[in-house]
C-alpha positions as a Markdown table, in Angstrom:
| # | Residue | x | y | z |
|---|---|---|---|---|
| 1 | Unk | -40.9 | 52.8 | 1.6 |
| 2 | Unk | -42.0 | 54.1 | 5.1 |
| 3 | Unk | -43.4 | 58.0 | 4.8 |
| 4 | Unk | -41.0 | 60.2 | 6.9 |
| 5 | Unk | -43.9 | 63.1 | 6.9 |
| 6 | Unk | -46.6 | 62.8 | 9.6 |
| 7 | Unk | -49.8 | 64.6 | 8.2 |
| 8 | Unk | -52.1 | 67.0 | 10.6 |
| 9 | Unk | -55.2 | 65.8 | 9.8 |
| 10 | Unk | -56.9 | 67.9 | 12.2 |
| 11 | Unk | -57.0 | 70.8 | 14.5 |
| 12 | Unk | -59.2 | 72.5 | 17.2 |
| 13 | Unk | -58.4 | 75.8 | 18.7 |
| 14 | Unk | -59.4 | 77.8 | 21.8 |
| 15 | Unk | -57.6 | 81.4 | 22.2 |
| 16 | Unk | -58.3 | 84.6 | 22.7 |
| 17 | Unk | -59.9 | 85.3 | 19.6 |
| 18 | Unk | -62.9 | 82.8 | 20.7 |
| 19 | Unk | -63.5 | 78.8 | 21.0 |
| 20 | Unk | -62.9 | 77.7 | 17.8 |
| 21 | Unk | -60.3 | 77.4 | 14.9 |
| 22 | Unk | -62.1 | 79.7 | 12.5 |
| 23 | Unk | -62.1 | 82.5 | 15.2 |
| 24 | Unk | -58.5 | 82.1 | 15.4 |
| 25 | Unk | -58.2 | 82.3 | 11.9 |
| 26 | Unk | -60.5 | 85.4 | 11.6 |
| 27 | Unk | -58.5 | 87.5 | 14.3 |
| 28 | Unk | -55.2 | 86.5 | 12.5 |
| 29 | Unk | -56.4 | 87.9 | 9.5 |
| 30 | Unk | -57.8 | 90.9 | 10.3 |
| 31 | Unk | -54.7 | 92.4 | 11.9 |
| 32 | Unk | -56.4 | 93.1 | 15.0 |
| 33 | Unk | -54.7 | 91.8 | 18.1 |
| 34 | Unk | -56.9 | 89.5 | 20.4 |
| 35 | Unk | -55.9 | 91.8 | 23.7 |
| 36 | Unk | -58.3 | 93.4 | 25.9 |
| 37 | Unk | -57.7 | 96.4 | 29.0 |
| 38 | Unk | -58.9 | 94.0 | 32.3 |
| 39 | Unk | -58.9 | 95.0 | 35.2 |
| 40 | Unk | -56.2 | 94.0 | 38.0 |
| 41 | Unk | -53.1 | 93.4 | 35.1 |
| 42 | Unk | -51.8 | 96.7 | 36.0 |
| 43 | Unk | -48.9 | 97.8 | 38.2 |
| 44 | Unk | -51.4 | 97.4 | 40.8 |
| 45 | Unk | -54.2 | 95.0 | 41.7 |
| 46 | Unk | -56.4 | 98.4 | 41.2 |
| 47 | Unk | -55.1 | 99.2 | 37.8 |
| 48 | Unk | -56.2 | 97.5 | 34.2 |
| 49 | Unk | -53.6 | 96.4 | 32.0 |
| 50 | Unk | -53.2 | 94.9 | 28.3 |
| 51 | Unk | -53.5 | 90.7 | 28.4 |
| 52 | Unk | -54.8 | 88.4 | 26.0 |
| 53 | Unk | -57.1 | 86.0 | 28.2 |
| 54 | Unk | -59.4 | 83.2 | 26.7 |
| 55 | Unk | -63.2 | 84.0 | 26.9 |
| 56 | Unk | -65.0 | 82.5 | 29.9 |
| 57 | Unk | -66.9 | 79.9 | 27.3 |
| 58 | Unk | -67.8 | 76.7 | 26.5 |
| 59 | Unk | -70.0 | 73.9 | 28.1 |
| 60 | Unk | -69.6 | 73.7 | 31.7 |
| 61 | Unk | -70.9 | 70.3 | 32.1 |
| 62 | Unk | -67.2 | 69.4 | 30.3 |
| 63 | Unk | -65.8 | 70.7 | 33.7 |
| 64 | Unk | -65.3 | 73.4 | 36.7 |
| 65 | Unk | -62.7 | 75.3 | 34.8 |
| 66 | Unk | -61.6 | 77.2 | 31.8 |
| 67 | Unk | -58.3 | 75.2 | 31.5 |
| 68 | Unk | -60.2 | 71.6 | 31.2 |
| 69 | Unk | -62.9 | 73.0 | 29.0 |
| 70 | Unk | -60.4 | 74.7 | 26.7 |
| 71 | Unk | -58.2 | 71.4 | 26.6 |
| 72 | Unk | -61.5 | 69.3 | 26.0 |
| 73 | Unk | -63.0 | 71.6 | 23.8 |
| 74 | Unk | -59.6 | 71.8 | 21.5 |
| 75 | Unk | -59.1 | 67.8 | 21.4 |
| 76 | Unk | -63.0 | 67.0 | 20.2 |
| 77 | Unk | -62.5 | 69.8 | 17.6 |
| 78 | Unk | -59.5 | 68.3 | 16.2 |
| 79 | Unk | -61.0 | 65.0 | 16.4 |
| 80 | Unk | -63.9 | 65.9 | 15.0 |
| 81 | Unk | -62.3 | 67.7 | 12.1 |
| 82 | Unk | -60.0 | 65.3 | 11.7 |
| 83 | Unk | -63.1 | 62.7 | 10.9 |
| 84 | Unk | -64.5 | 64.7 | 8.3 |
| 85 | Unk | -61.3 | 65.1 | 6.7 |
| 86 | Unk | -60.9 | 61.4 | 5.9 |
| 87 | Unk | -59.0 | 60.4 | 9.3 |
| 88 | Unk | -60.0 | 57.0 | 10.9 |
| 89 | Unk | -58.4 | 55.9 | 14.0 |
| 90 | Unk | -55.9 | 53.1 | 14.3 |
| 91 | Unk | -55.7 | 50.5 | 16.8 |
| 92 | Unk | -53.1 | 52.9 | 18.8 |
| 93 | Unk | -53.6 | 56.3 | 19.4 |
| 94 | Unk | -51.3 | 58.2 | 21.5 |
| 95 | Unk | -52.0 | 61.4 | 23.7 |
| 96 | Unk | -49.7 | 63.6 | 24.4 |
| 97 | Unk | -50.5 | 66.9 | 26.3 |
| 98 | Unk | -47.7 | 70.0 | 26.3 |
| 99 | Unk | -48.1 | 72.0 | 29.8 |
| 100 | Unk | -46.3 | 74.1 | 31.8 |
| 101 | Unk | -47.8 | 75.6 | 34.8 |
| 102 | Unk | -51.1 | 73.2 | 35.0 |
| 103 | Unk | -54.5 | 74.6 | 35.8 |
| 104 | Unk | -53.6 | 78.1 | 38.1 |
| 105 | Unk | -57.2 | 78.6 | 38.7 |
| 106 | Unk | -57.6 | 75.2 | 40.2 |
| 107 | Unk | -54.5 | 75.5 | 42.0 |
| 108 | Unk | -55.4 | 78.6 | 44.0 |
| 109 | Unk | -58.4 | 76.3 | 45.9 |
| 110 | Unk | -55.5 | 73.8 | 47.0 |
| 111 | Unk | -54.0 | 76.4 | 49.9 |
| 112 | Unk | -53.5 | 75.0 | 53.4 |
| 113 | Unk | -56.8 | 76.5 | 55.0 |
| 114 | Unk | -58.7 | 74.7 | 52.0 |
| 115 | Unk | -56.9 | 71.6 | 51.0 |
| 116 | Unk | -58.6 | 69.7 | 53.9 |
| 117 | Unk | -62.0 | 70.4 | 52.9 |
| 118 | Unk | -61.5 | 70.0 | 49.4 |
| 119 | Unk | -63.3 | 67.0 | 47.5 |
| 120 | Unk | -60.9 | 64.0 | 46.4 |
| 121 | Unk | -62.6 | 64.0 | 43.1 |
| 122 | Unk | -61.6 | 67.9 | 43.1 |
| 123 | Unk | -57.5 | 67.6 | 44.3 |
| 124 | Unk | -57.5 | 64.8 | 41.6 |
| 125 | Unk | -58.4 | 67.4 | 38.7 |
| 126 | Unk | -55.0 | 69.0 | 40.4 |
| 127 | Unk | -52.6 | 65.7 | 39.4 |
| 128 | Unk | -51.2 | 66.0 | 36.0 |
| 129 | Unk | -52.4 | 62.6 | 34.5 |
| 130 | Unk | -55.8 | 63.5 | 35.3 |
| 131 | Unk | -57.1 | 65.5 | 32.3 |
| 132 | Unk | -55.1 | 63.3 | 29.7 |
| 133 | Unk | -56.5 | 59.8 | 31.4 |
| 134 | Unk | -60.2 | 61.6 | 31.0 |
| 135 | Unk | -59.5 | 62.0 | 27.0 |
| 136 | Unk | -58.3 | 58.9 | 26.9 |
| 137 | Unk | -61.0 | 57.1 | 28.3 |
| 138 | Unk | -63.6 | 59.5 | 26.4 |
| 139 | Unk | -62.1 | 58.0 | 23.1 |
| 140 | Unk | -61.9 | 54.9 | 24.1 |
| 141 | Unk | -57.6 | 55.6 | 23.1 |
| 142 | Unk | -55.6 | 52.8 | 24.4 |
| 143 | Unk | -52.1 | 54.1 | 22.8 |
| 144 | Unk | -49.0 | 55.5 | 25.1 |
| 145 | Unk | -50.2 | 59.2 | 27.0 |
| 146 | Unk | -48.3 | 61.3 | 28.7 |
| 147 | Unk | -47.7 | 65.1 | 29.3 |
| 148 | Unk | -44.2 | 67.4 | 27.6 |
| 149 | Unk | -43.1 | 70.0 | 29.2 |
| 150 | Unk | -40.4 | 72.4 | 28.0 |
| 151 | Unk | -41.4 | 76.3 | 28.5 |
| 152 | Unk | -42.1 | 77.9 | 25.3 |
| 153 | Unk | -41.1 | 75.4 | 23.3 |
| 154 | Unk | -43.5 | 73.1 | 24.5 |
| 155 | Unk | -46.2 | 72.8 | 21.7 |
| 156 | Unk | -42.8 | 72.1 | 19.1 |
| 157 | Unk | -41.3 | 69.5 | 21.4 |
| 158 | Unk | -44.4 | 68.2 | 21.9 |
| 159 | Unk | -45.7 | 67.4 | 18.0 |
| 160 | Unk | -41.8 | 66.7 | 17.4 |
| 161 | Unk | -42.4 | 63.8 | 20.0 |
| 162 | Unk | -45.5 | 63.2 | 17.8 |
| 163 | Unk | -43.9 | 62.3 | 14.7 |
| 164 | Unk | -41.2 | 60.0 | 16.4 |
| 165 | Unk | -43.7 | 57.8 | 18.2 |
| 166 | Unk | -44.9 | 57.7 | 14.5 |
| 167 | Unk | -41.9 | 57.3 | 12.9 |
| 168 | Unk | -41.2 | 54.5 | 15.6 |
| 169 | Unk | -44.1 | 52.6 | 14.9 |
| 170 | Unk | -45.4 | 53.2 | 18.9 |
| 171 | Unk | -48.6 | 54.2 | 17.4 |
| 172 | Unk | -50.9 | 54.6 | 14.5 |
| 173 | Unk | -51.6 | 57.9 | 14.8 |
| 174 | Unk | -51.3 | 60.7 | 17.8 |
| 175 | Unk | -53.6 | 63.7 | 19.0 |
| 176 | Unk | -51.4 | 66.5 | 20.4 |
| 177 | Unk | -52.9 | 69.2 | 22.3 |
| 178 | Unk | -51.2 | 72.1 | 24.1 |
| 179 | Unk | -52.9 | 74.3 | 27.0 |
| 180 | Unk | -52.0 | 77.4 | 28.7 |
| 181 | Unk | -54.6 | 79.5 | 31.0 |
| 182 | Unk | -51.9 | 80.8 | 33.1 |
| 183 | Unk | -52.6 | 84.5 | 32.6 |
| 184 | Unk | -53.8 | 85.5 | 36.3 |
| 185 | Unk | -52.4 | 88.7 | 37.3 |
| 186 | Unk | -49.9 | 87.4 | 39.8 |
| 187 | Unk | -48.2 | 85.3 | 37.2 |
| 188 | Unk | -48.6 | 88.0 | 34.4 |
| 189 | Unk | -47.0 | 90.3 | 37.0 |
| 190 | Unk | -44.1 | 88.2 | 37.8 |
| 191 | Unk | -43.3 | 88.2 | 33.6 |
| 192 | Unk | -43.8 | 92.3 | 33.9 |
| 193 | Unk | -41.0 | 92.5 | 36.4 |
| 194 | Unk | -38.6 | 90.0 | 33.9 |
| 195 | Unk | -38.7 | 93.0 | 31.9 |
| 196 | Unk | -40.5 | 90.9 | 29.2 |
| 197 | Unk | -44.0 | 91.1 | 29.5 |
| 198 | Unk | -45.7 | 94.9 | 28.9 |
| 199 | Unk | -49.1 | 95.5 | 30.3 |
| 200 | Unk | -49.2 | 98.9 | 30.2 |
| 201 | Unk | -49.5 | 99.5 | 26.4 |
| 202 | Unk | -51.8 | 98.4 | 23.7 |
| 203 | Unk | -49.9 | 95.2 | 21.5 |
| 204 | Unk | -48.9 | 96.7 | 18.4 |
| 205 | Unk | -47.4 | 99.9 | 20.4 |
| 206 | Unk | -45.5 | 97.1 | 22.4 |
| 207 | Unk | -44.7 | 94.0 | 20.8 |
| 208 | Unk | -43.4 | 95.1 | 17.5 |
| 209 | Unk | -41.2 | 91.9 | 16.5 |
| 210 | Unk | -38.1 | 92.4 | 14.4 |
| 211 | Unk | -39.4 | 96.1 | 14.6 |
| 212 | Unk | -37.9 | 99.5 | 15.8 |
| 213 | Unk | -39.7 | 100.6 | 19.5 |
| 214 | Unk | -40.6 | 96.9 | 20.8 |
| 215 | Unk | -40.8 | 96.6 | 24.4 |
| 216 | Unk | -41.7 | 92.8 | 24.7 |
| 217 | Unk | -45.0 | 90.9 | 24.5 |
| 218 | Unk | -48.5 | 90.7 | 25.5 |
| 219 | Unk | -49.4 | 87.5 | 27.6 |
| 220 | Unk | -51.3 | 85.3 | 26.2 |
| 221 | Unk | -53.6 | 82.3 | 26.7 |
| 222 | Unk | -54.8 | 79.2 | 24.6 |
| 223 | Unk | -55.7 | 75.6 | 23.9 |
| 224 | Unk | -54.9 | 74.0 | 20.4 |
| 225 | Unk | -55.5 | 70.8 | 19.5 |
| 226 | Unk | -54.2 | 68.3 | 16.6 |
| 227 | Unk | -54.4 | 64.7 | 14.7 |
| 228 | Unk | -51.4 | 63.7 | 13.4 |
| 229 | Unk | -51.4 | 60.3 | 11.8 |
| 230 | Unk | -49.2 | 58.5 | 8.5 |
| 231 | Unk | -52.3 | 56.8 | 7.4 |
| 232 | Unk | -55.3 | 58.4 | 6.0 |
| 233 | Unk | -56.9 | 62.0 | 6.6 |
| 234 | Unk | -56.4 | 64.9 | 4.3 |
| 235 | Unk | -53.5 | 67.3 | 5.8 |
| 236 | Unk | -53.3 | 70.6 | 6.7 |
| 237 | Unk | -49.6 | 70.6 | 6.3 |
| 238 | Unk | -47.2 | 68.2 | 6.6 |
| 239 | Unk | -44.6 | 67.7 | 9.1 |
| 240 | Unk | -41.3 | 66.9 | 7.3 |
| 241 | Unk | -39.1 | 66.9 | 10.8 |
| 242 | Unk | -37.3 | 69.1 | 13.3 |
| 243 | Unk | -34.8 | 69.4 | 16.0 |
| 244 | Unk | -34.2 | 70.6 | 19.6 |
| 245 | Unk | -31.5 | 71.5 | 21.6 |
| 246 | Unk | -30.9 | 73.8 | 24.7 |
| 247 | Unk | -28.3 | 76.0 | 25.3 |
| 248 | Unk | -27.6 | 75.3 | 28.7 |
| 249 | Unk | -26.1 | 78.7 | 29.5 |
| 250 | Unk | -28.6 | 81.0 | 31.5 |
| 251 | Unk | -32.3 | 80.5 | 33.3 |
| 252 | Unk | -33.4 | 83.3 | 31.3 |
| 253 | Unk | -31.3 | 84.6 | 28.8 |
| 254 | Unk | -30.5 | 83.6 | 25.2 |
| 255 | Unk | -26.3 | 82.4 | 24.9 |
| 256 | Unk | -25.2 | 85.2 | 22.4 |
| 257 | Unk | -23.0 | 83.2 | 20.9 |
| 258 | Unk | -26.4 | 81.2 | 19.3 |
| 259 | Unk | -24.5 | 78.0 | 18.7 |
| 260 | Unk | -27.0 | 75.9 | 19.6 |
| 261 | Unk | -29.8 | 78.0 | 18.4 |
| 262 | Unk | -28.5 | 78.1 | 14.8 |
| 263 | Unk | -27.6 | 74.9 | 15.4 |
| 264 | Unk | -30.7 | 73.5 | 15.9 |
| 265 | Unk | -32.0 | 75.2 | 12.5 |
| 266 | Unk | -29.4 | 73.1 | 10.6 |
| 267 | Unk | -30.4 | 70.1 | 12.1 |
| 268 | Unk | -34.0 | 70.4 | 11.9 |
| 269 | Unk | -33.5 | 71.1 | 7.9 |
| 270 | Unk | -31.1 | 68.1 | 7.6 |
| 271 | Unk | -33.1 | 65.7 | 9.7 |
| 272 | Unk | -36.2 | 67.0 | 7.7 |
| 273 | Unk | -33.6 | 66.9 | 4.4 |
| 274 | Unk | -34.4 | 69.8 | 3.3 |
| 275 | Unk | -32.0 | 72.5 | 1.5 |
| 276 | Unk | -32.0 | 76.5 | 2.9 |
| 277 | Unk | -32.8 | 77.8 | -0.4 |
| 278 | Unk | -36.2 | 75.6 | 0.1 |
| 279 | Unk | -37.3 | 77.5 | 2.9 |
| 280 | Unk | -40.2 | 80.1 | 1.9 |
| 281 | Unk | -40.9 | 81.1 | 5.3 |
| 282 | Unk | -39.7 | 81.4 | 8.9 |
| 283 | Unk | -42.4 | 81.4 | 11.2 |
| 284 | Unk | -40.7 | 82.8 | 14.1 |
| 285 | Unk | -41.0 | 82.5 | 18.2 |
| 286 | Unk | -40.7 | 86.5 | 17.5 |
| 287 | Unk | -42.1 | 87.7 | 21.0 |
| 288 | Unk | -40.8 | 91.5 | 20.5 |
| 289 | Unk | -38.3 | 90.8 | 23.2 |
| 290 | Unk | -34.3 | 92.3 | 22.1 |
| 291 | Unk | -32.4 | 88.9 | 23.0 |
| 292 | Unk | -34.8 | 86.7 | 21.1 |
| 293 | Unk | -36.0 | 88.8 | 18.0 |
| 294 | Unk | -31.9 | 89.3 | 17.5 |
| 295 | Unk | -31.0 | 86.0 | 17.9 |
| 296 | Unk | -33.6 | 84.7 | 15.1 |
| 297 | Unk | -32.4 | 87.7 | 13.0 |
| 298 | Unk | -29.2 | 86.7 | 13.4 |
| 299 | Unk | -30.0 | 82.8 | 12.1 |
| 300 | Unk | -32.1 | 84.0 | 9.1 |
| 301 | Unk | -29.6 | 85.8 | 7.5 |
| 302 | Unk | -26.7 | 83.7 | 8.5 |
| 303 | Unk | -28.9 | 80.3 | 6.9 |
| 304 | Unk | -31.2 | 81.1 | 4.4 |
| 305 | Unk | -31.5 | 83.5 | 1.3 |
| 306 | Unk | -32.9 | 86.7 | 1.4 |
| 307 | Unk | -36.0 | 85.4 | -0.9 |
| 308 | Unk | -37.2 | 83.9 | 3.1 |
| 309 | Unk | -39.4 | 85.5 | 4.5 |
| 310 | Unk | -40.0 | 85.9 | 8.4 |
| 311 | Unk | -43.2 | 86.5 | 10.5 |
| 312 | Unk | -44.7 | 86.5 | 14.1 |
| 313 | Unk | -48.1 | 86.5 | 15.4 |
| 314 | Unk | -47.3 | 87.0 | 18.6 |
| 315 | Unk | -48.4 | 90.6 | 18.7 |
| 316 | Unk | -52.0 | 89.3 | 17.4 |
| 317 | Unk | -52.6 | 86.1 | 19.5 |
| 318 | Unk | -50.6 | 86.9 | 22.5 |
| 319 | Unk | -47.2 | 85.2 | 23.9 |
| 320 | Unk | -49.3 | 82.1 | 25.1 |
| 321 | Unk | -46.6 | 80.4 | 26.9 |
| 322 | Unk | -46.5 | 76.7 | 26.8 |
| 323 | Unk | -49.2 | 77.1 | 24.5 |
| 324 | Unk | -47.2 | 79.3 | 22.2 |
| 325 | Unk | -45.9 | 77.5 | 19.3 |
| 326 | Unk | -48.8 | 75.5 | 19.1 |
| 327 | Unk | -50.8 | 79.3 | 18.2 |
| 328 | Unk | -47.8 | 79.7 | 15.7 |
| 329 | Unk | -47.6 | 76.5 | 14.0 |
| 330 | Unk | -52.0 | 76.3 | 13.8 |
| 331 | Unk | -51.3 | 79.7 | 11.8 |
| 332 | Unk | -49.0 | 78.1 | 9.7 |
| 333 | Unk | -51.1 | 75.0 | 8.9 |
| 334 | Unk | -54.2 | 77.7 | 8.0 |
| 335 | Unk | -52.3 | 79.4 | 5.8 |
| 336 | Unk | -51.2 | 76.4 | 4.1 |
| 337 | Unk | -54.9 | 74.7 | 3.6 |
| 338 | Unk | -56.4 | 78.5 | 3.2 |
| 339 | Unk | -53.4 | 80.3 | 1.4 |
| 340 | Unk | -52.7 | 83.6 | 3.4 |
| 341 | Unk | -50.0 | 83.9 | 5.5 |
| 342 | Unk | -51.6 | 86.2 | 8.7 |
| 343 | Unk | -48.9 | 87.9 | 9.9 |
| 344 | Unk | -48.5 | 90.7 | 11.9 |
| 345 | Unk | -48.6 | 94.2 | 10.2 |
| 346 | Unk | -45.7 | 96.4 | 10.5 |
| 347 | Unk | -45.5 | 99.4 | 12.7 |
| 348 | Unk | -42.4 | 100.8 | 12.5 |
| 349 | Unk | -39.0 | 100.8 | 10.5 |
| 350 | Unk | -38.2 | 96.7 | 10.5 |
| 351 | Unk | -36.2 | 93.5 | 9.2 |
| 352 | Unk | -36.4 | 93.8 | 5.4 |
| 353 | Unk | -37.5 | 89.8 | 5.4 |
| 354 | Unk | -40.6 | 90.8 | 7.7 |
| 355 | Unk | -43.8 | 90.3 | 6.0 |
| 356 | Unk | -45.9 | 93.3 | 6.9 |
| 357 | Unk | -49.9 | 91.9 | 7.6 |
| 358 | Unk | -51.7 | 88.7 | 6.1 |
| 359 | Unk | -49.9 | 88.2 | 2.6 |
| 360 | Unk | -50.8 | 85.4 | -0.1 |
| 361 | Unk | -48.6 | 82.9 | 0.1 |
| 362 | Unk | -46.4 | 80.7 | -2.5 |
| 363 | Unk | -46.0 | 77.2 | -2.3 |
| 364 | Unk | -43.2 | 75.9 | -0.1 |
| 365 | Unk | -41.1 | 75.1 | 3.0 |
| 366 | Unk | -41.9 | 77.0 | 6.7 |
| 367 | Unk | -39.5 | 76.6 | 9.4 |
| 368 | Unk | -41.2 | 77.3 | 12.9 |
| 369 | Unk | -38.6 | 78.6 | 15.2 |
| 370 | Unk | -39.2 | 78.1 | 19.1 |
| 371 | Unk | -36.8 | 79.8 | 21.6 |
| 372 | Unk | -38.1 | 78.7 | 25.7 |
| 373 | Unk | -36.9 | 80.8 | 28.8 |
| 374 | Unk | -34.1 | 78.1 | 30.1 |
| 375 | Unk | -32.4 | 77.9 | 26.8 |
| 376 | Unk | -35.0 | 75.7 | 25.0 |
| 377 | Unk | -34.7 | 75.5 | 21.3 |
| 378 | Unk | -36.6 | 73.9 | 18.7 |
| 379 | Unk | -37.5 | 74.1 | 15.3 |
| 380 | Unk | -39.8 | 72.1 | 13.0 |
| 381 | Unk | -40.3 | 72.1 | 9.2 |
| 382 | Unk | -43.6 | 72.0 | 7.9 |
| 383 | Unk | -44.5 | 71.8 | 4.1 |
| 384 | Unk | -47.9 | 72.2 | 2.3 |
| 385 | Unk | -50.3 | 69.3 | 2.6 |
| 386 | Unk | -51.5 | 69.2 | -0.5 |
């Protein structure tokens, strides 16, 4: 009998919190949010603000920016991880890279009075199947590559995509990685004047998910990489399956009638076959915002008992865009190997189902919930690896 589960094997992790999956893990844990005042995220180019940025780190030799050396530096992590965990490499390995907006740092050099001085080697860096063909060839990974791209849903439509080249038989096994350094103050800006991202307060005075006072979210940045193979390693958690949909209503807002986004739930836990009642914990997109936190509320109590129990760490880590769920579902596969769930801690009068800071956790199902600007939806069930 085939094994419906693909088993993450391995993950690397470059946020806010430092380069590294154990600093991630530390900040989740201590409750402290990874945001910093810098100057220029203000109302003004002259005034600080609140973001969550990734430090200006690692090796330089691995490239000119921190968007490649965060993607590089997740990937070998996971790889390397992954090794000492038992994994060995099939034949095929696939690549698959979740991205939004690119490399914005880069992309600044390539204006008109520029672009004609600017090295080929350097506009290639620019082109999408650059950094992925570099992997690739670093591993010597001859398996199907290729970049996903849905907003904030990215990093779980991306390891969904994963586990169906898996479950396909296109490859042996597949490393995932999802990067976002978009948080430069004119794009942090243009989320401040959605009404969605809040600069001008600390995180846990803003982004209170499912929590009386919250104003929206901190922007946030990050790399996380992962190994996900059917064959050998020793998992973090397993992935049991999921579902997407899209709501195909608004550019921006959440269709309150939430047919598609509690319909995506119940086909994530059928196509993983798994039962509402199993479902210990909701690990939710949760950015603070009013459409999205109500919208999840709403599901939760319409499709699982009251014994489930719901948390975000966006108000820790950051909203990190494409990079988002990936931040969210590394949490969950930490707390799985390391048995603490780090959520948030609560601020303020909130969802009786919230989980209120890093909790011990009990053996069972998580449902990661992913709600993208567009009307993105996904949702992907995850289960204990051992």
């Amino acid at each position: 009998m085939s094994i419906r589960h693909a088993g993450m094997v391995g993950l690397g992790a470059v946020t806010g919190y430092g380069w590294g999956r154990d600093a991630l893990w530390r900040g989740l844990v201590s409750g402290k949010p990874a945001a910093a005042l810098v100057g220029g995220y203000g109302r003004t180019d002259d005034e600080a603000g609140w973001v969550v940025r990734v430090p200006d780190d690692g090796d330089e030799t691995e490239g000119p920016t921190r968007f490649i050396r965060a993607m590089r530096a997740a990937v070998r992590e996971a790889v390397d991880d992954a090794y000492a965990r038992g994994w060995r490499p099939g034949a095929k390995v696939g690549l698959l890279h979740a991205v939004v907006l690119g490399d914005p740092e880069l992309w600044r050099t390539f204006m008109p009075a520029e672009a004609n001085q600017l090295r080929i080697r350097d506009y290639l860096a620019l082109v999408p199947s650059t950094p992925i063909s570099v992997l690739m060839q670093e591993y010597g990974f001859h398996g199907p590559a290729m970049n996903v791209s849905a907003m904030c849903t990215s990093g779980s439509a991306g390891l969904l995509t994963a586990k169906m080249w898996l479950d396909a038989g296109i490859v042996d096994d597949v490393v995932f990685v999802t990067t976002d350094l978009s948080a430069t103050p004119h794009i942090v800006r243009q989320f401040v004047r959605l009404g969605v991202a809040i600069t001008d307060a600390e995180p846990l005075a803003a982004c209170r998910p499912f929590q009386a006072g919250s104003r929206g979210f901190t922007f946030g940045e990050a790399s996380i990489g992962y190994v996900l193979s059917k064959r050998s390693g020793d998992p973090y958690t397993n992935v049991l399956g999921g579902a997407m949909s899209h709501d195909g209503f608004h550019v921006t807002s959440v269709d309150p009638a939430l047919t598609n986004v509690i319909g995506c739930y119940v086909d994530a836990l059928r196509n993983a076959n798994v039962d509402p009642s199993e479902v210990a914990y909701f690990n939710a997109h949760g950015p603070g915002t009013a459409q999205c936190d109500g919208a999840e509320a709403t599901a939760v109590e319409a499709l699982f008992p009251s014994t489930t129990r719901m948390f975000s760490v966006k108000p820790l880590a950051g909203h990190c865009q494409a990079a988002a769920a990936s931040v969210e579902i590394a949490a969950t596969a930490l707390s799985h190997d390391r048995g603490i769930i780090p959520a948030a801690p609560k601020v303020a009068a909130g969802h009786p189902q919230l989980l209120d800071g890093a909790t011990p956790c009990v053996d069972g199902i998580t449902v990661k919930s992913s709600l993208g600007m567009g009307g993105h939806n996904a949702a992907v069930v995850l289960a204990p690896g051992r």
